[in-house]
Phi, psi and omega in degrees: 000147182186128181264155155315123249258315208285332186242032177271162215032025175251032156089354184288312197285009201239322170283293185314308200310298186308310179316313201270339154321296171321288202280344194296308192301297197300323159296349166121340185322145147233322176245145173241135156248098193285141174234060153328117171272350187202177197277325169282317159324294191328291201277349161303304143301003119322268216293276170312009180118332189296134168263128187266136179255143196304156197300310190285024184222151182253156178254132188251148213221124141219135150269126163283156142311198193263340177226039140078027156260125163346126166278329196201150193291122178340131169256125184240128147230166202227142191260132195298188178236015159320333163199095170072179158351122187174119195214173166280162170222129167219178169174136177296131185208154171053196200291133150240125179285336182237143176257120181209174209215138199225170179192190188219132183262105151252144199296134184258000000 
């Protein structure tokens, strides 16, 4: 997502941001995962809610069943720094059905 340079602090990313939250829940979403690239991503997603995870941290994803069993082996990734900025994001939105647990890893 990228507002125009002339309307940027006017309130559109933070309003797309607010939308796509909305229909991602009213679709069945639990989780949103966001890749801020730059430092107004980065605080964009702040503002809207998003835990940002630091460029060096990995976001770690396991999911359970319905009697609390691993579904999958822990899913960790870490987003590189290769070409610029690029770090994770999530937030939690709309009923939750599956129980999983996120967490953050930072690189050693």
């Amino acid at each position: 997502m990228a507002v125009v340079r002339k309307h940027r602090r006017e309130g559109f990313g933070s309003q797309i941001k607010a939308f796509c939250d909305s229909w991602a829940a009213d679709h069945g979403a639990e989780l949103i995962l966001s890749i801020p690239t730059n430092e107004g991503a980065r605080l964009l997603n702040e503002k809207a809610g998003y835990t940002v995870v630091p460029p060096d941290g990995y976001l770690t994803i396991k999911v359970f069943d319905a009697q609390e069993q691993p579904l999958h082996i822990p899913y960790a990734d870490q987003r590189t720094q290769d070409r610029g900025t690029s770090m994770w994001a999530y937030k939690l939105v709309g009923q939750r059905t599956q129980h999983f647990e996120i967490g953050v890893l930072t690189a050693s």
